[in-house]
KELUM-676752 format. One line per 2 residues: number of its first residue (from 1); their letters; for each residue z, x, y of C-alpha. Coordinates in pm, whole numbers. Example, Ala and Ser with C-alpha at 12.3 -4.5 7.8 and 13.67 -1.06 7.14 Angstrom:
// KELUM-676752
1> AS> 780/1230/-450; 714/1367/-106
END
This chain:
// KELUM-676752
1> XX> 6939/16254/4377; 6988/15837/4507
3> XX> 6962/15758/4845; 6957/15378/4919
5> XX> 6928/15261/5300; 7004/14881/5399
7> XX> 6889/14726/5021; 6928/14378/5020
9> XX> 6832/14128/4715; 6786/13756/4799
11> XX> 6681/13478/4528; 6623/13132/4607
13> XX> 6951/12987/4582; 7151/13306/4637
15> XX> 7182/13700/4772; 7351/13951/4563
17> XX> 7317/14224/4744; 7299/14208/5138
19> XX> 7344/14555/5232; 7400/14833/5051
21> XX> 7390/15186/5163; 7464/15545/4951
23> XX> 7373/15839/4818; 7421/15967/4474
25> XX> 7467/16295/4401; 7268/16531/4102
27> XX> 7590/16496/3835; 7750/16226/3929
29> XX> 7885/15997/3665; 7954/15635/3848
31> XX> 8150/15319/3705; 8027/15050/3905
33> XX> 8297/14709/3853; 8340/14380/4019
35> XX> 8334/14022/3979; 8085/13859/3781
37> XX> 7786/13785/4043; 7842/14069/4308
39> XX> 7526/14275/4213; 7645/14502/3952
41> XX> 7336/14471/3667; 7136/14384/4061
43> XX> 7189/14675/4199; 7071/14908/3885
45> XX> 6718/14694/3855; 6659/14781/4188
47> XX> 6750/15160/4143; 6495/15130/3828
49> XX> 6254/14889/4072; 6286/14628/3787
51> XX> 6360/14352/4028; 6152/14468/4390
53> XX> 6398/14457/4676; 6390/14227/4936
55> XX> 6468/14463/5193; 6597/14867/5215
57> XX> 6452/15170/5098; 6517/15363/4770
59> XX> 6454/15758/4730; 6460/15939/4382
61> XX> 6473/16290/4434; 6310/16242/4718
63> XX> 6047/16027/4648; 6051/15705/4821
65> XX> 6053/15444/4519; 6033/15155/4746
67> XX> 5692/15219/4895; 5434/15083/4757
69> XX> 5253/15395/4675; 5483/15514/4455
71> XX> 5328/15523/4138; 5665/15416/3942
73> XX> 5585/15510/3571; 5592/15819/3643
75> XX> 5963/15828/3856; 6059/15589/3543
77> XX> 6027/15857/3295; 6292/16070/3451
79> XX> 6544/15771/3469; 6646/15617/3125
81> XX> 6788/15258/3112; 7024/15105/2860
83> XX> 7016/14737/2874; 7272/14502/2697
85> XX> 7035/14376/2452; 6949/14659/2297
87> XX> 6545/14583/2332; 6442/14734/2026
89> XX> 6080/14680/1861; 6133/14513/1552
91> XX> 5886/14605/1378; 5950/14975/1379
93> XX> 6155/15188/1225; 6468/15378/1431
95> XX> 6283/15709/1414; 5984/15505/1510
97> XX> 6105/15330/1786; 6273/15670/1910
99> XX> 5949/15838/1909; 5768/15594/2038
101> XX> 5753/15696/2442; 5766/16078/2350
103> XX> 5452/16062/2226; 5279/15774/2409
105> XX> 5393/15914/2749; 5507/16247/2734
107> XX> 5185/16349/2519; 5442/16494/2242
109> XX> 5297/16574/1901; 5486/16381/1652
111> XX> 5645/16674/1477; 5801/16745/1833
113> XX> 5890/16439/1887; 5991/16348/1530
115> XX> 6225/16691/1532; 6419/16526/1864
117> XX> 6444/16221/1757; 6621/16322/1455
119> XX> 6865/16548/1658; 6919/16279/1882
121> XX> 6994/16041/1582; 7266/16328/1469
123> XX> 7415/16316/1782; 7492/15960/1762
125> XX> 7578/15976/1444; 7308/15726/1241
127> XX> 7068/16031/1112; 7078/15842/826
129> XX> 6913/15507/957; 6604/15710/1073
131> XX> 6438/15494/823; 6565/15162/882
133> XX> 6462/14865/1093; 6664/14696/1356
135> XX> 6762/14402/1206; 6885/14639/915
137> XX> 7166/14760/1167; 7501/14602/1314
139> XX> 7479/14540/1721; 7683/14884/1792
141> XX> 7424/15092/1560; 7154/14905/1798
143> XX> 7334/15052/2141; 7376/15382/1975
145> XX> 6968/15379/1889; 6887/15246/2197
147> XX> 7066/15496/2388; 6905/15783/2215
149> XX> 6543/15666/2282; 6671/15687/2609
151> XX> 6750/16032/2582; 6441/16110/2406
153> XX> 6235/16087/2711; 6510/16352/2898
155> XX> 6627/16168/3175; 6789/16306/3475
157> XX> 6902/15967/3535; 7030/15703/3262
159> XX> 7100/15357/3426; 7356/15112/3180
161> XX> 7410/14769/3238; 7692/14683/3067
163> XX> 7658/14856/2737; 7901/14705/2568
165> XX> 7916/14355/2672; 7675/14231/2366
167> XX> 7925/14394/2082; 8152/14213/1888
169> XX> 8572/14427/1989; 8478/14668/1676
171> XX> 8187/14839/1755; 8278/14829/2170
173> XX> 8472/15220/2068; 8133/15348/1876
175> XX> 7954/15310/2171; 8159/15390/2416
177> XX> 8252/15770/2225; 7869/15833/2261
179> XX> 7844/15759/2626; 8167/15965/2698
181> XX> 8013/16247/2510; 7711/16204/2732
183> XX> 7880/16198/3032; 7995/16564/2960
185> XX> 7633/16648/2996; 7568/16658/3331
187> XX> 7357/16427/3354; 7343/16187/3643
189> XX> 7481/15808/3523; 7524/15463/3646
191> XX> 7765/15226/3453; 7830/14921/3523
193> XX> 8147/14809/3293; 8415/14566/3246
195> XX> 8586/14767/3041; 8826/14936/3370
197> XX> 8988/15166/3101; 8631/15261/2989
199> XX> 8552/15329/3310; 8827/15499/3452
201> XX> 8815/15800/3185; 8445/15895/3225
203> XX> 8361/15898/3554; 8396/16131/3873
205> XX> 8305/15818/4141; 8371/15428/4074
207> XX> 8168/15166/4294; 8361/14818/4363
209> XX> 8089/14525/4433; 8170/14274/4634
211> XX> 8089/14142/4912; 7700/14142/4880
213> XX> 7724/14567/4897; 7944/14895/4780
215> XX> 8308/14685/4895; 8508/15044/4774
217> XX> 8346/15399/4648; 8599/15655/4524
219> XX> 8744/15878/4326; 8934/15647/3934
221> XX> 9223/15774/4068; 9200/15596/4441
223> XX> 9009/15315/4335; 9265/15210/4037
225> XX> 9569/15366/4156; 9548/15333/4565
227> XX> 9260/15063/4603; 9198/15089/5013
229> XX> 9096/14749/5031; 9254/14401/4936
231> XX> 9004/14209/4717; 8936/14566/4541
233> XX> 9383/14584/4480; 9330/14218/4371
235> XX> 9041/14313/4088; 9222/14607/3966
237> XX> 9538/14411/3879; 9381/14121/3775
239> XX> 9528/13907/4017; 9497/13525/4048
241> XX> 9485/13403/4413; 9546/13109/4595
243> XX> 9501/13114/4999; 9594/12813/5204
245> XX> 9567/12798/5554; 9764/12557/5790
247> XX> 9627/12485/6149; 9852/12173/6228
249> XX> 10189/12041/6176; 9974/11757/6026
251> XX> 9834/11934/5741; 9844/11769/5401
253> XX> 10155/11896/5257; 10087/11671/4922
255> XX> 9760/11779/4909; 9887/12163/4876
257> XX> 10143/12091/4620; 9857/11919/4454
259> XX> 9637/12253/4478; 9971/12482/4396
261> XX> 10035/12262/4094; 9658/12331/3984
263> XX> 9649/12689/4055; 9934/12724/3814
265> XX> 9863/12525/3531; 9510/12706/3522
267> XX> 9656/13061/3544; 9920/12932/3251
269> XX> 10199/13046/3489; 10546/12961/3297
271> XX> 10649/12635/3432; 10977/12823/3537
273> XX> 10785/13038/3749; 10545/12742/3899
275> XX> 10859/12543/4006; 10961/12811/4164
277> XX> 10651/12845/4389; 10644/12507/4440
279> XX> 11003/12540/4590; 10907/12894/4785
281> XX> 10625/12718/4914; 10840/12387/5066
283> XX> 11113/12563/5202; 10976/12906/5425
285> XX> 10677/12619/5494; 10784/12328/5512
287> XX> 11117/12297/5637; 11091/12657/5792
289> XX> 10785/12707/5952; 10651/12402/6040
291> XX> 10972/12224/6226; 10974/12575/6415
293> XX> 10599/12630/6535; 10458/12449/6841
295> XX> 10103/12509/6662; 10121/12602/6345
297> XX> 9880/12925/6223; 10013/12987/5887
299> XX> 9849/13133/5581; 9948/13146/5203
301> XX> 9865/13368/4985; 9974/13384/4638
303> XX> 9906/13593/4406; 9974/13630/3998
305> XX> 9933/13900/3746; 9870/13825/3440
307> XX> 9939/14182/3327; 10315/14185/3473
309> XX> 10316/13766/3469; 10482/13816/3827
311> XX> 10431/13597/4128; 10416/13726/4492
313> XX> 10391/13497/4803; 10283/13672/5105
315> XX> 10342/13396/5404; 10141/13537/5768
317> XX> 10238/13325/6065; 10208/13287/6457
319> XX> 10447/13258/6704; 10700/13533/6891
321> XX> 10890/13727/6611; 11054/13538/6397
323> XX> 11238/13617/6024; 11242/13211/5990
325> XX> 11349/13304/5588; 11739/13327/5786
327> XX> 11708/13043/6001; 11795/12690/5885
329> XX> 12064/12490/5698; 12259/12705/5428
331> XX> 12118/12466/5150; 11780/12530/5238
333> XX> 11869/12925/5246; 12016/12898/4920
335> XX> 11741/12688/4790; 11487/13007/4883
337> XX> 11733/13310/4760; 11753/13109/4425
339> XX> 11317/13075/4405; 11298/13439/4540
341> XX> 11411/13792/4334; 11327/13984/4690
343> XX> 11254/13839/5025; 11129/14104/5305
345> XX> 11035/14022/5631; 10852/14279/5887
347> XX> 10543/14240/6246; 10225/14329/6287
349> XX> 10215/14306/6653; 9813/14347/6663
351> XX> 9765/14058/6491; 9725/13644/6578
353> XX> 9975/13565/6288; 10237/13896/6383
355> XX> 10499/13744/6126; 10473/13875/5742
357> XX> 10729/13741/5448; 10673/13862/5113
359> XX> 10839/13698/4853; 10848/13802/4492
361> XX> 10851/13446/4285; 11172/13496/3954
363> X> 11063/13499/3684
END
């Protein structure tokens, strides 16, 4: 159906996608999430040749977008787009704007096209705003229209870029129950979503972007249940993180504090729970690591969800194995037990940094 080879995207000032290579298959429904700025809304202008690639090719059932040959309005009319602003003419009516392309490009009479249009409008559920203007409607009633001019052309592919995003929390369900009844169609969809509930319960395939490319493709259930990769685990579980790395027993412990310290107060971490890091942070560091390590490799991460408001600390160093969390004075020990609810300690022998301690922060 989509085959993309080595598509890359540069701007002046920066390159969203770098390198992304897939094919999508005749049926497949496809949640495409990430960051804002890895490519998402990119990625489908490119599919739709909206914005022209910088590099890669493109095929559409087998025709090869991306050369220049391609006579595009014609590949366009077989690939519906639903954009977050709705792009409605305002000085038509519904049934006028849905109509519209039907007749201009498909050479429909306007009975035909008049007769779809209405059963398109029933299937939304506004048959009864055929006659009305745009401006007449609220912002879901525009996504609803706008998505069944869309349809009216018979797409085999339908592109949306973040449906949902323009809608005031009210009208976000509206539209999304007519794209989950679409999805039941067969149809072949891109979607690119916040909405990771959304987007979890209509499609077959989800796309993580990150990383200028496709970071993670999968099945909902291994992208938001066993995520393969780490900044993918970290997006799913909306997880604030901090990395610090230390390359010298001369590092500038007050300047990490200072970051810590920072890093909590914007995440609204309890101050409880921030003191707590704080101490973690001093004592495996600090007066663990550092007094123990001829040259220091050492890096922090922490992480916080705000879903579970829990705090883990995940401490990778050099050096011959080591569990450094039972070495040490007994106040120093104690100090740690009391900021940690679990400390575990285990190798990873290929590695520079073969030490791991994981700490889960109390609450």
């Amino acid at each position: 159906m989509i085959k993309i080879e080595h598509l890359k995207k540069a701007y002046p000032n920066i390159t969203p996608l770098q390198d992304v290579n897939t094919e999508i298959h005749d049926g497949d429904v496809i949640s495409v999430i990430g960051p804002s700025g890895t490519g998402k809304s990119t990625l489908l202008r490119c599919i739709n040749l909206l914005e022209k690639p910088t590099e890669g090719r493109i095929w559409v059932n087998g025709t090869e977008i991306t050369d220049p040959k391609c006579n595009i309005c014609k590949v366009r009319q077989k690939m519906g787009m639903v954009f977050q602003s709705f792009n409605l003419f305002g000085h038509l009516t519904v049934i006028e704007n849905i109509m519209l392309s039907p007749v201009d490009l498909l050479r429909k009479s306007r009975q035909e096209a008049y007769d779809e249009a209405m059963r398109l409008l029933r299937m939304v559920g506004l048959a009864e705003k055929a006659l009305n203007y745009p401006d007449e409607l609220s912002g879901g009633q525009k996504q609803r229209i706008a998505i069944a001019r869309t349809l009216a052309m018979d797409p085999d592919i339908i592109l949306l870029d973040e449906p949902t995003s323009a809608l005031d929390p009210t009208m976000v369900g509206e539209v999304q129950a007519v794209i989950r009844d679409l999805a039941r169609t067969g149809k072949t969809m891109m979607i690119v979503t916040h909405e990771m509930n959304f987007a979890r319960a209509i499609c077959n395939r989800v796309f993580y972007m990150d990383e200028g490319g496709i970071y993670e493709d999968g099945t909902p259930e291994q992208v938001f249940d066993h995520p393969v990769k780490e900044k993918t685990r970290r997006f799913i579980h909306r997880l604030k993180v901090l990395e610090l790395d230390i390359n010298s027993k001369d590092y500038d412990f007050l300047g990490m504090a200072g970051e810590i310290s920072t890093y909590c107060n914007r995440n609204q971490i309890p101050p409880r729970m921030a003191s707590r890091i704080q101490l973690a942070f001093e004592e495996l560091v600090q007066q663990a690591l550092i007094p123990s390590l001829e040259s220091p490799i050492i890096h922090t991460a922490i992480e916080y969800s705000q879903e579970e408001q829990a705090t883990k600390m995940t401490v990778q160093y050099n050096g011959p194995q080591a569990d450094l969390t039972r070495s040490g004075d007994e106040l120093a020990q104690a100090v740690l037990k009391g900021a940690a609810a679990e400390i575990t300690y285990n190798t990873q022998e290929d590695r520079d940094m073969a030490n791991q301690v994981v700490l889960t922060v109390r609450s």
